[in-house]
N, C-alpha and C positions, 0 to 999 in steps of 0.2 A: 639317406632319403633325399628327393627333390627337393627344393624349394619352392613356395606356391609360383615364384618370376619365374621359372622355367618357362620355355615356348610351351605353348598348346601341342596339340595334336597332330600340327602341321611338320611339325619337326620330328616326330615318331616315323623309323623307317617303313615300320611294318605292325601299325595298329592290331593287327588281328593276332600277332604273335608276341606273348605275355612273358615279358620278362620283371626281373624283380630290380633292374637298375631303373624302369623309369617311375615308381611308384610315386606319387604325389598324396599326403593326406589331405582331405576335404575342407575347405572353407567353412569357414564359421561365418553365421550371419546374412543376410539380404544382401547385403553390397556386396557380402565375398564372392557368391555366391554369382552375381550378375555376369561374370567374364566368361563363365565354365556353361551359362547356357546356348544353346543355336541351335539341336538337332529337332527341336518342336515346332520353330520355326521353320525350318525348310519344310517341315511337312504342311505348315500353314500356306505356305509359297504353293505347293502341288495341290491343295482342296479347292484355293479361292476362286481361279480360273473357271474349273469346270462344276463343281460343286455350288460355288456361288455365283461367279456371274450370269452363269448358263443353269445350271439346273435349279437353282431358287428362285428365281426369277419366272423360270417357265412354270415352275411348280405352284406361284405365287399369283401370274397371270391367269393360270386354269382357275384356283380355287379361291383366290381371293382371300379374306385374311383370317378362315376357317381351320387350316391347318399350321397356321404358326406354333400350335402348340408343340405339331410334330415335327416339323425345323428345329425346335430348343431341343428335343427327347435325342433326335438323332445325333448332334451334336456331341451329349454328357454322357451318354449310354454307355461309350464304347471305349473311353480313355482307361477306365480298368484295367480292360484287355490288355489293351495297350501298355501301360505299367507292368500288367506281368508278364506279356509278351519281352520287353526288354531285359527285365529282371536276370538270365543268364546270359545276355549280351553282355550285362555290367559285371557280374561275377565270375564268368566262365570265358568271355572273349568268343562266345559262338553266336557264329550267322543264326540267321533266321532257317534257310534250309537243313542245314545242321541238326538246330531243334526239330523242326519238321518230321526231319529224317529217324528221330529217337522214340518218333510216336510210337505206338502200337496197330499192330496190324500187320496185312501181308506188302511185302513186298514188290516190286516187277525189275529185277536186271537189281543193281544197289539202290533204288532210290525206294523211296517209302510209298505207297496208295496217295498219301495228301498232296505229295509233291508231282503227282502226274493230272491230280486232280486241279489242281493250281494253275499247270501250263495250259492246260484244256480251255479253264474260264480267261486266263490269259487272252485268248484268241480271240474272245470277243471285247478283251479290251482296248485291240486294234481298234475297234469303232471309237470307243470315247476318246482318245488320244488324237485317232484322224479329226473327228466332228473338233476339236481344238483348235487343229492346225488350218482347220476349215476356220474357224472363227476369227485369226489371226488375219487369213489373209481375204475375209471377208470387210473386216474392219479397215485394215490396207488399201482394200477396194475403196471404200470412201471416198480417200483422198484421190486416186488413181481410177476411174471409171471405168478404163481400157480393158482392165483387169477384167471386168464382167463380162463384157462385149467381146473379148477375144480369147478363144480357147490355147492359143500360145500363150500370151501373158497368165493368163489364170497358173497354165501349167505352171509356166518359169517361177512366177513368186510364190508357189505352193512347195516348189523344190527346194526354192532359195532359203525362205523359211524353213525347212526340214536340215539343210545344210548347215544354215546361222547357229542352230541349238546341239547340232555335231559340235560343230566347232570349240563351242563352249564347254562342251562336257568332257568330251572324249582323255582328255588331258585325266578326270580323275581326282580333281584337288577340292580337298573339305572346303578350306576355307573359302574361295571363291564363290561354290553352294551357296555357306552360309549369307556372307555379303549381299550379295546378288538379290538370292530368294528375300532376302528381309528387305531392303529395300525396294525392290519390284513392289513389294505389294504395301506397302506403309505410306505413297502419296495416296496411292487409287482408292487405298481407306478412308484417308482425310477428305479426299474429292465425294467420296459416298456420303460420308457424314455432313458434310454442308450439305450436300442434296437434300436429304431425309431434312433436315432442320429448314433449310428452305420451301421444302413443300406444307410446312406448317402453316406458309403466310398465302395459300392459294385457297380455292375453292376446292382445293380435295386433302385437305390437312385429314389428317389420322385422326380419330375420335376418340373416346376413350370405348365406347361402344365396340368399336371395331377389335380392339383389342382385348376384350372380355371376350368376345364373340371367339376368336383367333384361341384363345387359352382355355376353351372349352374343351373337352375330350371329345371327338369325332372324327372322322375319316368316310367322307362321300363314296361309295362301291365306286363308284365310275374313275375316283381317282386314286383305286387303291393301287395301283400298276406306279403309274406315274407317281405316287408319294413313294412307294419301295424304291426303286428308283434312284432318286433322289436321296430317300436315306441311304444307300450303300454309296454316296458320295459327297455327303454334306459331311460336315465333323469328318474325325478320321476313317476313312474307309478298309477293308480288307489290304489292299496293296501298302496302303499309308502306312495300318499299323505293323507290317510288315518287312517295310524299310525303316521301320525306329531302329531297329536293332543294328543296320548297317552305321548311322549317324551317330547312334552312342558311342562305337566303337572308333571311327572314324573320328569323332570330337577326342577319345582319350580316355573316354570312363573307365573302361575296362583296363586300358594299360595303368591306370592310375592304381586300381586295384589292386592289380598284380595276379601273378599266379598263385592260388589257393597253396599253401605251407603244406608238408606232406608229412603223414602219422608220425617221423620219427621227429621232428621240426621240436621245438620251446615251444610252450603253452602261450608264450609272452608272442610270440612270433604269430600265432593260429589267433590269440585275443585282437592283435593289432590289424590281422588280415580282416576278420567279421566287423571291428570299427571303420574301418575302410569302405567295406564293403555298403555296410549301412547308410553311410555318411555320401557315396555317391550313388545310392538310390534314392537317401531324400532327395540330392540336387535332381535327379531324374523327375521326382513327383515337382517340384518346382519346376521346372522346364515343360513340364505337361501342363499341369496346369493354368500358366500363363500365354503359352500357346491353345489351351483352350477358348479362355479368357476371347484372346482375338479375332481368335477363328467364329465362334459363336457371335460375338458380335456385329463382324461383318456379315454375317450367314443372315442375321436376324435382321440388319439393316436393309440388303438386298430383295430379303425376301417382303418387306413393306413396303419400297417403291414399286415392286412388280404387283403387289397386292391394291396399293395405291393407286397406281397409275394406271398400268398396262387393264388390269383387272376391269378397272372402272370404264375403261374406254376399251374393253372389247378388243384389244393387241392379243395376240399370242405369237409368240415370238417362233419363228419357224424357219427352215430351207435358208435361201439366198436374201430374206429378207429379217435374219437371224439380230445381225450387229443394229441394222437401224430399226429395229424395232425397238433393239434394247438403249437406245439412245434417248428415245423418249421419255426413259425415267427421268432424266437429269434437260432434257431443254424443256418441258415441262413445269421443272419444279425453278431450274436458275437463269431459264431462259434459252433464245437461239443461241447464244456465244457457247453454251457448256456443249453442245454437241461436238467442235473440235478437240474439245479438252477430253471428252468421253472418250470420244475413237483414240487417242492417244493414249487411255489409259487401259481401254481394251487391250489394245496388242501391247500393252506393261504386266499388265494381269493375265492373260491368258498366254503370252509367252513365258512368266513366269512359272505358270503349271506343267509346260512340257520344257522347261528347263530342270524342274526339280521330278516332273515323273520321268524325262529319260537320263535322269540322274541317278534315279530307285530302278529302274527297269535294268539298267546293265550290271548294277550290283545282285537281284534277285536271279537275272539269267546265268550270269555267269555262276553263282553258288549253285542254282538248278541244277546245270550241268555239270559242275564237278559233282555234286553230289550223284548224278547215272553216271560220271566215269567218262567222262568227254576228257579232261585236265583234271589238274589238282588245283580247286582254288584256294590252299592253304600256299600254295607257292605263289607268292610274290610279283614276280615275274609274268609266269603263266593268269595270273588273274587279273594284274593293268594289260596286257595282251588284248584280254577275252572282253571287259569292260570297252575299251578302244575301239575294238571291229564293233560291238555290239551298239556303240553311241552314235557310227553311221548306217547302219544296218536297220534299226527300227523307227528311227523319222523318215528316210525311207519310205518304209510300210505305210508308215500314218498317212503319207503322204499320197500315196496310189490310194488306199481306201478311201480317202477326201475325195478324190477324183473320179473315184466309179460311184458314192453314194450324193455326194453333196446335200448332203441334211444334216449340216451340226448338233443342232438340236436333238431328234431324233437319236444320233448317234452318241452323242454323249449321255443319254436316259437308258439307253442297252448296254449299254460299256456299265455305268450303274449299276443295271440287275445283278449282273455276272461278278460286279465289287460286291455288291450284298451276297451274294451265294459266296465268295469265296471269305466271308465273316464267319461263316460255319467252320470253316478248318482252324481260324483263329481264336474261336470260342472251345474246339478240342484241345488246342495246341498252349492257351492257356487255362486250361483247366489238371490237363494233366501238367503243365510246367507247376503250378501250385502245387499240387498232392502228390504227385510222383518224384519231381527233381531238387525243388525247393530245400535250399538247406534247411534243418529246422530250428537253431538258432535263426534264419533269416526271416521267419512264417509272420505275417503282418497280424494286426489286429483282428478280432470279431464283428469287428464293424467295415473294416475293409472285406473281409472274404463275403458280407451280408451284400456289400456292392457288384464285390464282384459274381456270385449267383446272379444277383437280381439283372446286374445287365448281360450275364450270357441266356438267360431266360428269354428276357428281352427280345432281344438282338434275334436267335432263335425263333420265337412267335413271328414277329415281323416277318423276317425271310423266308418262314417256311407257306406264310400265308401270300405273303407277295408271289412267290414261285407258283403255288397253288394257284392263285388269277392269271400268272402269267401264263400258265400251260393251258387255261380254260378260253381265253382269248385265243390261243393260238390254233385248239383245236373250231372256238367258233369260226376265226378269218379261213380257213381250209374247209370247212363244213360244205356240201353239197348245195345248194343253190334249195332254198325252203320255200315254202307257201307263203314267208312272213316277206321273203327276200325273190325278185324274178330273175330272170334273164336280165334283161335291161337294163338293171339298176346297178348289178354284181358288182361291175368293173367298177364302178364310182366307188361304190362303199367298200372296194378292198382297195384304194388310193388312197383314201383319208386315213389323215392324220390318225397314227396309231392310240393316242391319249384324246379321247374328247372332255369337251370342257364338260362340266360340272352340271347334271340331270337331274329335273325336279325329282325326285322316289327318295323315299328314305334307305337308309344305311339295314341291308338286311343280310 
């Protein structure tokens, strides 16, 4: 057996193929315990970007500090899943499509009903990925004015930027991920958090008022769109918990594991595999959990200076004037100076989210397709291949969508939706991973499985009620031209802004 100094992960040829020489037992304790985590954290790296910078903010600016309660809910909801989503990553060494593909149900060609349903909502995640790469080189503009004024420059740094995050990915290596993503976002934290404490000493300091108000249960009709939204990207989303699986793997959990002992094996041999096993799913719930921890906080920080600030002064943050709108949380609260400090940590934070989503994106495509039968992505070879073409291929995409829609904002709030609708495959997918796969020596507590209903419930209500507004707006925006609505008027009100701010009528 290893020793705990053995290299990480990084030195395993072929993580996803489970052999019994690299087996490691589990650390004991806090401290031991600290080296073996990082896969929670890159998924923190891919939320804060789009999730917080951009969607809490805007969410925060609509409604003011009434929905704070539903920023915390979406956050803690959904890491259950999440845990048991990975749970045969750690034990079995299978992808995410993999399980997908074990579901129940019909078929099309080899791949499973979930996993054509997946590529489908995909497509609309080109918007929230472009609206990104829109913000990157929105914030870029800043410094660069040209950029706005001239549709060549716009173009070239909209590329350049899509090319910068090839470059970085394409190669394939965990630990660079991890690195990366954890730092990217741990200054712009700190920067967040002297804001929030500094806007205490102005005339729009946070009340305690306001925050009673904020952790009240409610949800305005007019912002039920734009809070779904929001939740399929605040906390971990659909895609997120989706890529845990590829990071557990990738960090070593599973090869630490080993391969499951088979019938004829020693009892001593199958005892020591289940303590293995157990022992790096706790490191799993530790690693969630304090990537929860961060995630939530920064969510909940962002979303009180947009509630603060932008709110009280009537900003909503939109199109081409996305980045400086959002600037004004921070020279408001620590002055003119923090605005260059902001735009520098914009394009740190928001390139940090299409560093770590097209990090997740060529892992999930590539398993996609080997699972319809494109490759085999259990071949080594054939899957850094497929990952590599795929790391220049879909910034790219982001990139032309950026350039035909230019509404980041906007575009990251429908990329959203489509994350929330694709939480339903993840609320099947770990429900039957529990009751159907689950070894049953491995079955958690009564208190765990009461969470974990409660937030596929959850999660469920939410998205089916959001989907529900969202199809009833879309059949209203198409609607024929009313008696409430002229000629005249039409074309304005089917321009505005798709989320309007917040209407006196109560919640019916």
């Amino acid at each position: 057996m290893n020793s705990m100094n053995e290299e990480s992960s990084d030195t395993i040829s072929d993580p996803y193929r489970l052999t019994a020489d690299r087996v490691i037992d589990p650390p004991d304790g806090w401290f031991g315990s600290l080296r073996f985590l990082g896969p929670g954290f890159i998924l923190s790296a891919s939320i804060v970007g789009s999730g917080e910078l951009i969607a809490t903010t805007i969410l925060g600016a609509e409604a003011g500090f009434v929905l704070l309660w539903f920023i915390i809910f979406s956050c803690i909801v959904k890491v259950t899943l999440q845990l048991e989503f990975g749970k045969l990553a750690i034990i079995a060494g299978e992808p995410t499509m993999a399980s997908l593909n074990q579901l129940p149900g019909p078929k099309l060609g080899k791949a499973n009903w979930s996993i054509w349903i997946w590529l489908l909502l995909m497509s609309a995640k080109m918007l929230q990925l472009g609206g990104i790469v829109g913000g990157v080189v929105l914030a870029i503009a800043q410094f660069f004015p040209v950029i706005s004024s001239s549709n060549v420059a716009l173009w070239l740094t909209t590329f350049s930027v899509a090319a910068s995050v090839s470059l970085l990915v394409y190669g394939g290596y965990y630990r660079l991920l991890e690195r990366v993503s954890l730092g990217m976002i741990a200054g712009f934290t700190l920067f967040t958090l002297a804001s929030l404490i500094a806007l205490q000493s102005t005339d729009m300091a946070i009340a305690l008022s306001d925050l009673t108000n904020g952790l009240s249960i409610q949800v305005p009709r007019p912002l039920l769109l734009l809070a779904v939204g929001a939740f399929g990207i605040t906390g971990v989303g659909g895609d997120e918990i989706m890529a845990y699986n590829y990071w557990l793997i990738e960090k070593g959990y599973a090869s630490y594991v080993g391969p499951r002992p088979q019938a004829d094996d020693s009892s001593a041999s199958l005892d020591a595999w289940y303590q293995r096993a157990r022992g790096w799913i706790r490191i799993m719930y530790l690693d969630a959990f304090l990537a929860l921890v961060a995630y939530t906080a920064v969510t909940v920080m962002f979303y009180l200076l947009g509630a603060a600030i932008l709110h009280r002064n009537g900003i909503v943050p939109e199109k081409s004037q996305l980045i400086a709108s959002l600037a004004t949380m921070y020279t408001q609260s620590l002055g003119p100076w923090a605005r260059n400090f902001f735009l520098v940590g914009a394009v740190i934070v928001l390139y940090s989210t299409l560093f770590a989503a097209l990090a997740a994106w060529t892992r999930l495509y590539s398993d996609a397709l080997g699972r319809i039968g494109v490759f085999s992505f259990e071949d080594q070879v054939s899957r850094k291949r497929a990952i590599a073409i795929l790391a220049w291929l879909f910034p790219a995409l982001w990139a032309v969508t950026f350039l035909i829609f230019q509404s980041p904002g906007w575009m990251v709030i429908v990329g959203g939706l489509a994350t929330a609708a694709s939480l339903l495959i993840v609320v099947v997918a770990s429900i039957h991973s529990r009751y159907r796969r689950l070894d049953r020596r491995l079955q958690p507590t009564k208190i765990y499985d009461l969470a974990l209903w409660l937030s596929a419930i959850a999660i469920t209500f939410v998205v089916l009620v959001g989907l529900k507004d969202a199809w009833s707006k879309s059949r209203e925006y198409f609607a024929p031209v009313s008696e409430s609505r002229s000629p005249g008027d039409i074309d304005e009100w089917q321009s505005a802004h798709l989320f309007q701010a917040i209407e006196d009528r109560p919640l019916s």
